[in-house]
C-alpha positions as CSV (number, residue, x, y, z in Angstrom):
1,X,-23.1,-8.4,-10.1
2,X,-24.8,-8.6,-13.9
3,X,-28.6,-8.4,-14.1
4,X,-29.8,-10.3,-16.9
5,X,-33.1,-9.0,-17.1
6,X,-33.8,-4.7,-17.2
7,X,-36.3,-2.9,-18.9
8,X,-34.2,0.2,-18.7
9,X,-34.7,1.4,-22.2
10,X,-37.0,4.2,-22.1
11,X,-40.6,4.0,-24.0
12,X,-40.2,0.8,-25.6
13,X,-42.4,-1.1,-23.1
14,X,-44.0,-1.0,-19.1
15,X,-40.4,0.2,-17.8
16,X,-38.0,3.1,-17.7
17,X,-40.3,6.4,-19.2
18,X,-37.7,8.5,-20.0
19,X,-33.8,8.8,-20.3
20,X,-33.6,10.7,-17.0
21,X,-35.2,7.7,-15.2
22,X,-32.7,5.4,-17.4
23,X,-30.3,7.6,-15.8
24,X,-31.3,7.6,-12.3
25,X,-31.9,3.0,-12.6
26,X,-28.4,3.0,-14.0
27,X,-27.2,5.0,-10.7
28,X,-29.2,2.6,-8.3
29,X,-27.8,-0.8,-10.0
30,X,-24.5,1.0,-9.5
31,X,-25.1,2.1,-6.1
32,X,-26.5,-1.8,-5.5
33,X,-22.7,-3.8,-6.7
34,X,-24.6,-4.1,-10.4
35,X,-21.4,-3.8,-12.8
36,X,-23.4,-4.6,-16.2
37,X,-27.0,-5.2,-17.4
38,X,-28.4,-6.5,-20.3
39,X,-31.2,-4.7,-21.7
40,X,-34.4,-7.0,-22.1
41,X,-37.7,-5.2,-23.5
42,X,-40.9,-6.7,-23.6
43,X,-41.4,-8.3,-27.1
44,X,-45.3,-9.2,-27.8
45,X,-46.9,-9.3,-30.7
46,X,-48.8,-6.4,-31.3
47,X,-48.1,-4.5,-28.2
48,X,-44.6,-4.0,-28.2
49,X,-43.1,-4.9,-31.0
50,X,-39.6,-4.6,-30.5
51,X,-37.6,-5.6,-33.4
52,X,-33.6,-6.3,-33.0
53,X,-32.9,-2.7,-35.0
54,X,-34.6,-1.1,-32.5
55,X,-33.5,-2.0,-29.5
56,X,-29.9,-1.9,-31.1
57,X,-30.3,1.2,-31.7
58,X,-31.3,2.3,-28.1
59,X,-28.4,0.3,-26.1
60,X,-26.2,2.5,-28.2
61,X,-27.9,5.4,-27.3
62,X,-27.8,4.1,-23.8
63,X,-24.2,3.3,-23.7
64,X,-23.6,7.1,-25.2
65,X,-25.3,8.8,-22.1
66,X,-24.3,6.2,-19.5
67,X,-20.5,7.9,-20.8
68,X,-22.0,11.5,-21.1
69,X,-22.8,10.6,-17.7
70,X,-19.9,9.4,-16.0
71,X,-22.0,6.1,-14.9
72,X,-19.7,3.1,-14.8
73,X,-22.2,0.4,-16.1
74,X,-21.9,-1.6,-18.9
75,X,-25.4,-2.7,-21.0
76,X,-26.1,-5.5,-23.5
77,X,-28.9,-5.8,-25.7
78,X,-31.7,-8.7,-25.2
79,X,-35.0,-8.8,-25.3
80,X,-37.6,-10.5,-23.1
81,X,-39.5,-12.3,-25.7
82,X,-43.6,-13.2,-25.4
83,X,-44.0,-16.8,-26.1
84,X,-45.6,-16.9,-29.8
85,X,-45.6,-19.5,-32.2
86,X,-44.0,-17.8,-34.5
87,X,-41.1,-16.9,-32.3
88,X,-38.5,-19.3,-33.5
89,X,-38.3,-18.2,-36.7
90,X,-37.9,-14.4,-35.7
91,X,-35.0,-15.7,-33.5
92,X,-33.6,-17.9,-36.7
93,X,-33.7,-14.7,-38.9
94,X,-32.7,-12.5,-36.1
95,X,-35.4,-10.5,-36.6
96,X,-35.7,-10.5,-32.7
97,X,-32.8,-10.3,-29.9
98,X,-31.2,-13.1,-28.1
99,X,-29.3,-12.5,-24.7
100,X,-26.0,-10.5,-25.9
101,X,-26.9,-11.0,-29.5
102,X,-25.2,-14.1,-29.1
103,X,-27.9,-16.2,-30.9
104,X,-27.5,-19.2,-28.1
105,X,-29.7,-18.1,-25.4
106,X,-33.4,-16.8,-25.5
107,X,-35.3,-15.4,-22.8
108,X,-38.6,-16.5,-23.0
109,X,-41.6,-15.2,-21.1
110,X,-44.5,-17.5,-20.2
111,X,-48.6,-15.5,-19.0
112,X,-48.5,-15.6,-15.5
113,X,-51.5,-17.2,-14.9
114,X,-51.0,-19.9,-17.2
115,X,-48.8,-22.7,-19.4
116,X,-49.8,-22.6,-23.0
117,X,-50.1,-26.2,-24.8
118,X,-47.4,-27.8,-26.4
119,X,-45.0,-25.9,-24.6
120,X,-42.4,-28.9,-24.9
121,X,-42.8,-28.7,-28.3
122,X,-42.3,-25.2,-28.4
123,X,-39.0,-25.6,-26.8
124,X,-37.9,-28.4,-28.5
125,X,-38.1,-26.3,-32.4
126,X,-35.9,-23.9,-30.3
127,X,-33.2,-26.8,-29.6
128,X,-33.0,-27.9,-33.6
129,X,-32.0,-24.4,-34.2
130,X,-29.5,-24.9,-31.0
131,X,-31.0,-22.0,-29.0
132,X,-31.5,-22.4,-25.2
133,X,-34.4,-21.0,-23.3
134,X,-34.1,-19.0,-20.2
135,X,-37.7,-19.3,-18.8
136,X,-38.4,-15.6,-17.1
137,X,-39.7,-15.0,-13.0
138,X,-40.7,-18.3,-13.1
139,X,-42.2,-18.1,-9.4
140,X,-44.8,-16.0,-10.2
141,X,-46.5,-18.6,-12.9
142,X,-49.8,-19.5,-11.1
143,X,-49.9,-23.4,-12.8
144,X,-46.0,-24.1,-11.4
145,X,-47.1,-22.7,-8.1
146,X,-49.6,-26.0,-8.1
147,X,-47.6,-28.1,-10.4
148,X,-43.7,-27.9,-9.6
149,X,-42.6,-31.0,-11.2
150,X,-42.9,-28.7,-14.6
151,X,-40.2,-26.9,-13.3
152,X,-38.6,-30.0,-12.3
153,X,-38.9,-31.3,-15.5
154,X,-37.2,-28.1,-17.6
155,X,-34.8,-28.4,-15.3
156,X,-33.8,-32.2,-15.7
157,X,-34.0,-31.3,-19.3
158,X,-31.5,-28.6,-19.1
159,X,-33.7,-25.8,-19.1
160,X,-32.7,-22.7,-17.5
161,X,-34.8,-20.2,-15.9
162,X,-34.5,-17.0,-13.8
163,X,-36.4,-15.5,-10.2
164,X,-36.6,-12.2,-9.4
165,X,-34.5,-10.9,-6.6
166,X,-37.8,-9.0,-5.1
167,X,-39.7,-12.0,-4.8
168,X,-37.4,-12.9,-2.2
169,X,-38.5,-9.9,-0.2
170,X,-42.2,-10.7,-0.8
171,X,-42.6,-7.4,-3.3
172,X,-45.3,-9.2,-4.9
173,X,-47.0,-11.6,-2.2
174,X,-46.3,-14.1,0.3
175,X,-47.4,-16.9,-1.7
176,X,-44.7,-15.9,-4.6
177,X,-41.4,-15.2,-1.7
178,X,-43.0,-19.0,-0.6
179,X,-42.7,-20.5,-4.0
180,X,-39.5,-18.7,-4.5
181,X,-37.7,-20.1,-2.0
182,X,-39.1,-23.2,-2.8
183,X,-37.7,-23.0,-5.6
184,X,-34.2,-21.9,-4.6
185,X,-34.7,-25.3,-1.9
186,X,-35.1,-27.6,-5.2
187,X,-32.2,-26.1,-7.4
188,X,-34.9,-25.2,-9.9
189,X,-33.3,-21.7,-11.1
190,X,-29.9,-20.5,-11.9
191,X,-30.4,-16.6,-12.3
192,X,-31.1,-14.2,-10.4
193,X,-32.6,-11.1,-11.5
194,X,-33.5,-7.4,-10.6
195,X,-36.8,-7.4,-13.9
196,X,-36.1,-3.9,-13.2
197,X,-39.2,-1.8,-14.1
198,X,-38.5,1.3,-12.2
199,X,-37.2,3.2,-9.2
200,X,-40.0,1.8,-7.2
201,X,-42.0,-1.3,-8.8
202,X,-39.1,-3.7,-9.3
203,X,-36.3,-1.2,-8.7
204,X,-32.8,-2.1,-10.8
205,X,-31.5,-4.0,-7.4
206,X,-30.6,-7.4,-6.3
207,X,-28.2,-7.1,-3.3
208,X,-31.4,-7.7,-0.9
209,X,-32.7,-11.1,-2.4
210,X,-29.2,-12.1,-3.0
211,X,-28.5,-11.9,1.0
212,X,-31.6,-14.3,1.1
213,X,-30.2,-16.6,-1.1
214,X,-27.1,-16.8,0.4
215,X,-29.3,-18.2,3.2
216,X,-30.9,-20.6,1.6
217,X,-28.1,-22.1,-0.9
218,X,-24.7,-20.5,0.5
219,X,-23.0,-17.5,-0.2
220,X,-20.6,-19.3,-3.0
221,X,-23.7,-20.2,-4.7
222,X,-26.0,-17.7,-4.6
223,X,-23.0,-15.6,-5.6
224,X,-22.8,-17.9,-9.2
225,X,-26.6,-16.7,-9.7
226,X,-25.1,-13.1,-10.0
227,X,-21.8,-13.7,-11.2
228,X,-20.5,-16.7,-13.1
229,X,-23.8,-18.2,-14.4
230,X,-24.6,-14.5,-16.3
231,X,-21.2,-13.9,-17.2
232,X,-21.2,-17.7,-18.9
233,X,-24.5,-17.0,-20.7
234,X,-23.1,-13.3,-22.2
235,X,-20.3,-15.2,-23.4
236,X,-22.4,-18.2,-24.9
237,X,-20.9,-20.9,-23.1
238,X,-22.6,-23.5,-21.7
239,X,-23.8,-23.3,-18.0
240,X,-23.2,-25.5,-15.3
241,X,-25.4,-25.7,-12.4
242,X,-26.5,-28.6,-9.4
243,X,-28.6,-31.2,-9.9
244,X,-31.9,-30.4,-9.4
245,X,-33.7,-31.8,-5.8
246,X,-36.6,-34.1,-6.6
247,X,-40.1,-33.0,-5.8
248,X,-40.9,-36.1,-3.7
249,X,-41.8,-35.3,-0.1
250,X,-44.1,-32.9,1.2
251,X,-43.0,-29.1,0.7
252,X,-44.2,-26.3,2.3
253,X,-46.9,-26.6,0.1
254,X,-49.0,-28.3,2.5
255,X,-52.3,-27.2,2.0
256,X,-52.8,-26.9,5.8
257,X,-50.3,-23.4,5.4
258,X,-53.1,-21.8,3.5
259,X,-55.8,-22.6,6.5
260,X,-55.8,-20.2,9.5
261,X,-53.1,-21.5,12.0
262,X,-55.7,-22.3,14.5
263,X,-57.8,-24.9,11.9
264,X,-54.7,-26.2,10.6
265,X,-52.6,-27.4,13.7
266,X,-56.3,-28.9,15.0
267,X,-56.6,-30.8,11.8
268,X,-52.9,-31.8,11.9
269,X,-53.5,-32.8,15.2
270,X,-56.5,-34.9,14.6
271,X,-54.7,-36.8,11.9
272,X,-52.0,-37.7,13.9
């Protein structure tokens, strides 16, 4: 498997603390079928700002003691980049890193609790300089939890986006394994990813959300979320994927599944 999103680098944001604990996340991804990762450290303005030579710097490091010691993964260098006006740009003058340094593919991060304006315009500055966003954990935005047909809409438009794997396995909440699979239903994401923080919080693994993929969407496909759709995007090629399933018949977001099960089938019942 390749795990497009990692914040194994040690001390450059929320993630790894240390090279040991690098170390140790490398051994788990291998332990978990992970083959390579690519390296994606928070980039926000003015609380981690982590410039291209910096992280550059680090993945070689990285690569160095991953040899040292005898652990058979391969890294990349990215960035996971804070959505800033500013940011296209950085990416033009490649002041900031793109997925693999390929200068094709950007992973961007939105607040969790919101959708900043003129996002569309946003994304469309980044197509004129022929970058693509990858939109980051998606499933655990607050506004496309009540407004799906956004993600719908990126997704029409050729917009890619990743989930994490834990979300599968309701880590965070069962409203955000509920949207995720939602969102796996609607062929609204193409990636899945570990967003590994740690060896606890968001441990370096996917192997456990994949298997509930595979239930949703088939093993062949959940398998491309791991597989061919990363290894396309490390090579800069373009990326296939389904049509997306329109949002346009009730989903299990009814509100009646956020009522106690006892007022909601009596309600149901009464409207029948």
């Amino acid at each position: 498997m390749i795990d497009l999103h990692s914040h194994i680098l040690p001390e450059l944001d929320d993630g790894a603390a240390s090279w040991e604990q690098a170390l140790e996340m490398a051994r788990v991804a291998v332990a978990d079928g992970v083959t390579e990762v690519v390296c994606t450290p928070h980039w926000v303005p003015g609380k981690f700002d982590n410039s291209r030579p910096v992280i550059m710097e680090q993945v070689e490091t990285c690569r160095r003691l991953l040899a040292e010691a005898q652990i058979p993964l391969k890294v990349h260098p990215g960035a996971e980049l804070r959505i800033d006006i500013n940011l296209p740009g950085l990416i033009k003058n490649r002041q900031v890193l793109t997925v693999n340094d390929g200068g094709i593919y950007a992973l961007i991060e939105l607040p969790d609790e919101s959708i900043p304006d003129h996002l569309d315009e946003f994304f469309w500055n980044l197509e004129l300089l022929r970058i693509r966003p990858i939109i980051s954990h998606v499933e655990r935005n607050a506004v496309l939890r009540e407004e799906p047909d956004r993600l719908y809409h990126w997704a029409v438009n050729g917009y890619l986006t990743q989930i994490t794997a834990s979300s599968l396995t309701e880590h965070f909440s069962e409203e955000i394994q509920d949207f995720a699979v939602f969102i796996l239903e609607h062929r609204l994401a193409q990636m899945l990813v570990s967003d590994g923080h740690g060896l606890r919080s968001r441990s370096p693994r996917l192997s456990a959300g994949l298997a509930v993929a595979a239930q949703i969407l088939g093993e062949q496909t959940a398998r491309r979320m791991v597989w061919d759709v990363p290894r396309q995007i490390l090579n800069g090629e373009a990326v296939r994927f389904p049509e997306p399933v329109p949002i346009d018949e009730p989903s299990r977001f009814d509100i009646f599944d956020y009522l106690p099960k006892r007022f909601g089938d009596k309600i149901k019942s009464f409207l029948k």
